[in-house]
C-alpha positions as CSV (number, residue, x, y, z in Angstrom):
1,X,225.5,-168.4,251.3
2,X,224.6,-172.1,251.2
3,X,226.3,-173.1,253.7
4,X,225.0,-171.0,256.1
5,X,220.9,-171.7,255.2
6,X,221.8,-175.0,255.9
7,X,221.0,-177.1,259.3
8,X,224.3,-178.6,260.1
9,X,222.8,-180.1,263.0
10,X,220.2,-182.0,260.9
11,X,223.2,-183.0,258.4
12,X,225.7,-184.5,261.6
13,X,222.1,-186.4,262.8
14,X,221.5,-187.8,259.2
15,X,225.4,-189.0,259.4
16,X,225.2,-190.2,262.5
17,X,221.8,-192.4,261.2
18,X,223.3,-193.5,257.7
19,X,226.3,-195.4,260.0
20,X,224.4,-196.8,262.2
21,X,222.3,-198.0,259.1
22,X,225.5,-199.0,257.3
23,X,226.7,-201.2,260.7
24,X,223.5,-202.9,260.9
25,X,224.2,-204.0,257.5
26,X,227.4,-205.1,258.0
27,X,226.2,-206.9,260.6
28,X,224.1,-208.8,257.5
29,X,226.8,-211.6,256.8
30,X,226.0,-215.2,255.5
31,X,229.0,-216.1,257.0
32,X,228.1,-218.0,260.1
33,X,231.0,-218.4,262.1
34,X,230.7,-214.5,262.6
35,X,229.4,-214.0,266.3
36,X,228.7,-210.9,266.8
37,X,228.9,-211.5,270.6
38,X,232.1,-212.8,270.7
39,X,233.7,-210.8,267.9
40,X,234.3,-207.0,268.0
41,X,233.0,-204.5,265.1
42,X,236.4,-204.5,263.4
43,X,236.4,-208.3,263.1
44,X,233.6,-208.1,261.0
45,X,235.0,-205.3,258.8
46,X,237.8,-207.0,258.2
47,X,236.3,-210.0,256.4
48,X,234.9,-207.3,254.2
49,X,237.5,-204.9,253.6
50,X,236.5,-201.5,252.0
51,X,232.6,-202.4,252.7
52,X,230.1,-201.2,254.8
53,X,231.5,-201.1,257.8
54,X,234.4,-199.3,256.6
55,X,232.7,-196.6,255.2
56,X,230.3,-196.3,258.1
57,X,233.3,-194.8,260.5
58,X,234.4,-193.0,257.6
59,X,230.8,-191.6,257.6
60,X,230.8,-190.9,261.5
61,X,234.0,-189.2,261.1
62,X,232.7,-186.5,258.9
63,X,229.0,-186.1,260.0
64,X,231.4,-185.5,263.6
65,X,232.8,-182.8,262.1
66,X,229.3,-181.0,260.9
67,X,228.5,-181.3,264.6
68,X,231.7,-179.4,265.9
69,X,230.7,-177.0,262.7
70,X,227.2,-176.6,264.1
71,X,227.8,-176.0,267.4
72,X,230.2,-173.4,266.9
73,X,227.8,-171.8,264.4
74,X,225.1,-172.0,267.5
75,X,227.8,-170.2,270.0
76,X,228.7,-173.0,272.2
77,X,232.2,-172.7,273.4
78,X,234.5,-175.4,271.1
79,X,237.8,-174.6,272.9
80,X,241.1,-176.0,271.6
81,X,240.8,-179.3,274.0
82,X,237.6,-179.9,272.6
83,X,238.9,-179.6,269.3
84,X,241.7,-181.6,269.8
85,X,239.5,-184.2,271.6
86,X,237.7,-184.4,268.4
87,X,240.3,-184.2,266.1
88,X,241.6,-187.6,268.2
89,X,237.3,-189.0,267.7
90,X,237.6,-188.6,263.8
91,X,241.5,-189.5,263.3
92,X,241.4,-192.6,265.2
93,X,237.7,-193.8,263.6
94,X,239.7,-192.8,260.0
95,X,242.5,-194.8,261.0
96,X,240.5,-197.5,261.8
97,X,238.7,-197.7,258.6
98,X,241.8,-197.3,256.2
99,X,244.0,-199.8,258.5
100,X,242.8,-203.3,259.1
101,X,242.8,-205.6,261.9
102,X,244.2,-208.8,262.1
103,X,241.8,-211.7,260.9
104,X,240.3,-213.1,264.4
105,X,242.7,-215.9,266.0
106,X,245.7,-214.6,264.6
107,X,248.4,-212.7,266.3
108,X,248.2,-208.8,265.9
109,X,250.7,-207.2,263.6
110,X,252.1,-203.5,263.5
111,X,248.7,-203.0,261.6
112,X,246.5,-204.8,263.8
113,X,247.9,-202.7,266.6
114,X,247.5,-199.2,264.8
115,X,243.9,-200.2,264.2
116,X,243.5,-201.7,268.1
117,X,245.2,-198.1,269.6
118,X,243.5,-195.8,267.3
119,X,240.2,-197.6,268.5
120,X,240.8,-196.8,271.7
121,X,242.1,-193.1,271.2
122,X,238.7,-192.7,269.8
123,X,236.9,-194.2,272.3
124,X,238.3,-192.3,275.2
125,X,238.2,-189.1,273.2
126,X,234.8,-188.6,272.6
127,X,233.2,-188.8,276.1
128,X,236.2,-186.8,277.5
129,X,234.9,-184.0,274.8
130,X,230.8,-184.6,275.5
131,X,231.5,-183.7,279.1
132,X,233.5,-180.6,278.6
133,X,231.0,-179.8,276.0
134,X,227.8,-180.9,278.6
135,X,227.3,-177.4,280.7
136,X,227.1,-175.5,277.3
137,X,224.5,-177.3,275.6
138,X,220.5,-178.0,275.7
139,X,220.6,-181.7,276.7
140,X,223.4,-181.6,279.8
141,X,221.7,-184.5,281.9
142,X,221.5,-186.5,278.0
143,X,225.3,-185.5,277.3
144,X,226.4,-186.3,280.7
145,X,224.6,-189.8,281.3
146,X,225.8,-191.7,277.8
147,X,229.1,-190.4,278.6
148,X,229.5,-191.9,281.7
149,X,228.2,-194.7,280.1
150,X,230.7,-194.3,277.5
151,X,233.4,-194.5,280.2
152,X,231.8,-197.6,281.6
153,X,232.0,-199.5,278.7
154,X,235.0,-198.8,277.6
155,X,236.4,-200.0,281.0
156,X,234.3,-203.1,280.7
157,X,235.8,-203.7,277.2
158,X,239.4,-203.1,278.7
159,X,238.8,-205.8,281.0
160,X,237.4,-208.0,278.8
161,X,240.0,-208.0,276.6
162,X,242.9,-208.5,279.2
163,X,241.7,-210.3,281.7
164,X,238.5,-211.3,280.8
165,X,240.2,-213.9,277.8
166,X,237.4,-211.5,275.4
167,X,234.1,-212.8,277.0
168,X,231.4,-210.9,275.2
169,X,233.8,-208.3,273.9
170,X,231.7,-208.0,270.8
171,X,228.4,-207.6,272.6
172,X,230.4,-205.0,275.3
173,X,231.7,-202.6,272.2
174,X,228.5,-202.7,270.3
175,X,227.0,-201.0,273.5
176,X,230.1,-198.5,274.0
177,X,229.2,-197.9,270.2
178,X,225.6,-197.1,271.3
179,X,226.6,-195.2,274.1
180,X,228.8,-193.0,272.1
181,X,226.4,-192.7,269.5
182,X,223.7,-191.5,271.9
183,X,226.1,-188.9,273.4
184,X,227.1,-187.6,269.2
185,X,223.0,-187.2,268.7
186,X,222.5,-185.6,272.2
187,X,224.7,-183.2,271.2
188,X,223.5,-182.6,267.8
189,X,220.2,-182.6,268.5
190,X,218.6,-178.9,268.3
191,X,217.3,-177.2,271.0
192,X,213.4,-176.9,271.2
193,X,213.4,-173.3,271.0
194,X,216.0,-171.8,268.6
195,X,216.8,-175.4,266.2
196,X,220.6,-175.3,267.7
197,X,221.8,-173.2,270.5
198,X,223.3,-172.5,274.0
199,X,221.2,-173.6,277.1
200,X,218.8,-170.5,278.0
201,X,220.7,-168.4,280.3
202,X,218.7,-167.1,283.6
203,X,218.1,-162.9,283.3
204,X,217.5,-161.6,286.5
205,X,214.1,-159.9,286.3
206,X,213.8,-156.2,285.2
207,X,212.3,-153.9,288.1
208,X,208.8,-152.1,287.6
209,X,209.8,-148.0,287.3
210,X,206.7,-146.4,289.4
C-alpha cells in the first residue's frame, strides 16, 4: 500500500539528482594532475576506489530502475527489448562501479577491459531504449533529441579514443553523461496533466444527437 501512494517518478528524478551531485563531488579532488578534460569519469573513480563516484552509478543504476517501475505503473508500454535494454543500462553502470579501471597510463588488464566494455554496453543501451520508449511518453521531441545526442557522443568518444590518441575524451564523456542524463529525466519527468502518464491520445469528436 506504500508503494503504490508513492511517486516513483519523483524518487528515479531525486536519484538521478543525488548522482549527478555525487559526480560533481568527485570531481572535487586536490589532486592536481587529474584533468578532467583529458581524463574519463572512471579515471577519476579509480583513484578513489569505493567513493563517490562509485556509488553515484550505483545510485543511477537503481533510481533507473524506479523509472522503468514508474512508467509501467503509468501504462507506457515497457516491452521485453526495453527491458532488456535496460537491464544492459543498470548491469553495465554496476559493473562499472564494482570493477575498476586501470590507473591512467597503464596498460588495460582483463579488469580494465570489463570496466571499458561494460561502459560502452551501457552507453549504447540507454538511447537505444529512450527512443523505443519516445512515441509512448509526454516529452517525445525531449526523449528523442538527448538521444540522438546520446548517439553523437558516444561516436565522438569512439573516435576519440581510437584514432583520436584520447583528445578531450574526458570533456566528450562528461557531455554523453549529460546527454544521457537528460534523456533518464525526460523520461521520468511527469506529465503536466496526470503526474506520470501516456501522451494524450486524440478522441475523435462525439456527434450532437438532434
Amino acid at each position: 500500500m506504500l508503494l503504490r501512494r508513492v511517486n516513483l517518478n519523483h524518487v528515479a528524478l531525486a536519484g538521478f539528482a543525488l548522482a549527478a551531485v555525487l559526480v560533481v563531488d568527485g570531481h572535487v579532488d586536490p589532486n592536481d594532475t587529474l584533468d578532467p578534460w583529458a581524463l574519463t569519469v572512471s579515471d577519476f573513480a579509480v583513484s578513489d576506489r569505493g567513493g563517490v563516484v562509485d556509488a553515484a552509478m550505483a545510485v543511477m543504476a537503481a533510481a533507473s530502475i524506479v523509472l522503468v517501475l514508474a512508467l509501467r505503473r503509468s501504462g507506457v508500454p515497457v516491452g521485453r527489448r526495453v527491458t532488456a535494454l535496460f537491464a544492459v543500462w543498470c548491469g553495465g553502470l554496476l559493473a562499472a562501479a564494482v570493477v575498476p579501471t586501470d590507473e591512467p597510463g597503464l596498460p588495460l588488464t582483463t579488469a580494465g577491459y570489463v570496466h571499458r566494455y561494460a561502459s560502452v554496453a551501457a552507453f549504447v543501451a540507454l538511447p537505444a531504449a529512450g527512443w523505443l520508449l519516445s512515441r509512448h511518453v509526454p516529452h517525445t521531441r525531449w526523449v528523442r533529441g538527448t538521444a540522438l545526442l546520446s548517439v553523437f557522443f558516444a561516436l565522438a568518444m569512439v573516435w576519440s579514443a581510437v584514432p583520436g590518441d584520447r583528445v578531450m575524451i574526458g570533456l566528450t564523456e562528461r557531455f554523453l553523461l549529460a546527454a544521457e542524463t537528460g534523456l533518464l529525466v525526460a523520461l521520468a519527468w511527469p506529465a503536466k496533466a496526470s503526474g506520470a502518464g501516456l501522451r494524450p491520445r486524440w478522441r475523435a469528436p462525439r456527434r450532437r444527437v438532434r
